[in-house]
N, C-alpha and C positions, 0 to 999 in steps of 0.2 A: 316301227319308230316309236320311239318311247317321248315323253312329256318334254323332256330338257330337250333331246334334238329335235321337237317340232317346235318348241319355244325358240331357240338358237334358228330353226330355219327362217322362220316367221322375220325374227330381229335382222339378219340378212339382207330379207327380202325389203326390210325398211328402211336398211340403211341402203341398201341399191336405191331405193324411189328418191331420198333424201339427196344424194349425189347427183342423180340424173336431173334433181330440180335445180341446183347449185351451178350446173354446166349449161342448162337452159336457160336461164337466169343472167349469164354471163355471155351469153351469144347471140341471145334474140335482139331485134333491133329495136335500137331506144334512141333518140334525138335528143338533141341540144338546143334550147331556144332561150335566143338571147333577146333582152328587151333593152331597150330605148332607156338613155338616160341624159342629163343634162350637163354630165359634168364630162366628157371627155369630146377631144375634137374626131371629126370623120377621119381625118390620117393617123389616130391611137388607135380606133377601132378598125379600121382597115390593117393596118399592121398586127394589130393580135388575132384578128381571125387570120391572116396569112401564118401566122405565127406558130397558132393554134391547129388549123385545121388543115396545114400545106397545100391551099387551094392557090389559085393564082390573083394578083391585084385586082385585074378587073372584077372577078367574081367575089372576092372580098368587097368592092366598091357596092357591087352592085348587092350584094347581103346588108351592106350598111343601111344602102338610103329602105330597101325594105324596112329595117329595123327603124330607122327616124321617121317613113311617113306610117307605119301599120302599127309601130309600136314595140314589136315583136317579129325574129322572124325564126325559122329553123334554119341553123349554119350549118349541121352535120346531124349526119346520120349515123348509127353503126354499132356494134357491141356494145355492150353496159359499162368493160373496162375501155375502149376506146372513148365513148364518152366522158367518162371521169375524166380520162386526161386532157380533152377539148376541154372542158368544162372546167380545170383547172388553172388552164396555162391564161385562159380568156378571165379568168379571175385574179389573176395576177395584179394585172393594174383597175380593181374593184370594179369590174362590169359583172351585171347581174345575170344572173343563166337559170337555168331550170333545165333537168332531166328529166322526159316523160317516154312511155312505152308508145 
């Protein structure tokens, strides 16, 4: 094997690691935690986490008052790009969220 095809194997071999980090990245499970704020009613927030997270009203209820008496709670779990989109739709009407691993 001569210099070019062990350099080309090498560069391969990093684009492989590169890719398998990109799909790792996008699969591992990350959370959505949404915090407490003063401006919207308990039935805004309950309806965009419904909205958001296609869970059912009561557990949307019961996410909410977490969020009003703790501050904070975690509303969803799950991929990096399903987060984005909880974490989008819940920002629609300006509530505050954070993505964490």
């Amino acid at each position: 094997m001569n210099m070019f095809e062990l350099q080309n194997l090498e560069n391969t071999a990093e684009l492989h690691e590169l890719e398998s980090e990109v799909v790792l990245e996008t699969t591992l499970a990350a959370r959505v935690i949404l915090f407490n704020d003063e401006d919207h009613t308990f039935d805004e927030v309950i309806r965009q986490i419904v909205k958001a997270t296609r869970c059912s009203a009561p557990q949307a209820e019961s996410l909410t008052l977490e969020v009003h008496f703790c501050g904070k709670a975690r509303v969803y779990e799950g991929s990096m790009n399903d987060c984005l989109r909880v974490s989008a739709v819940l920002e629609e009407i300006a509530l505050h969220t954070q993505i964490e691993f």
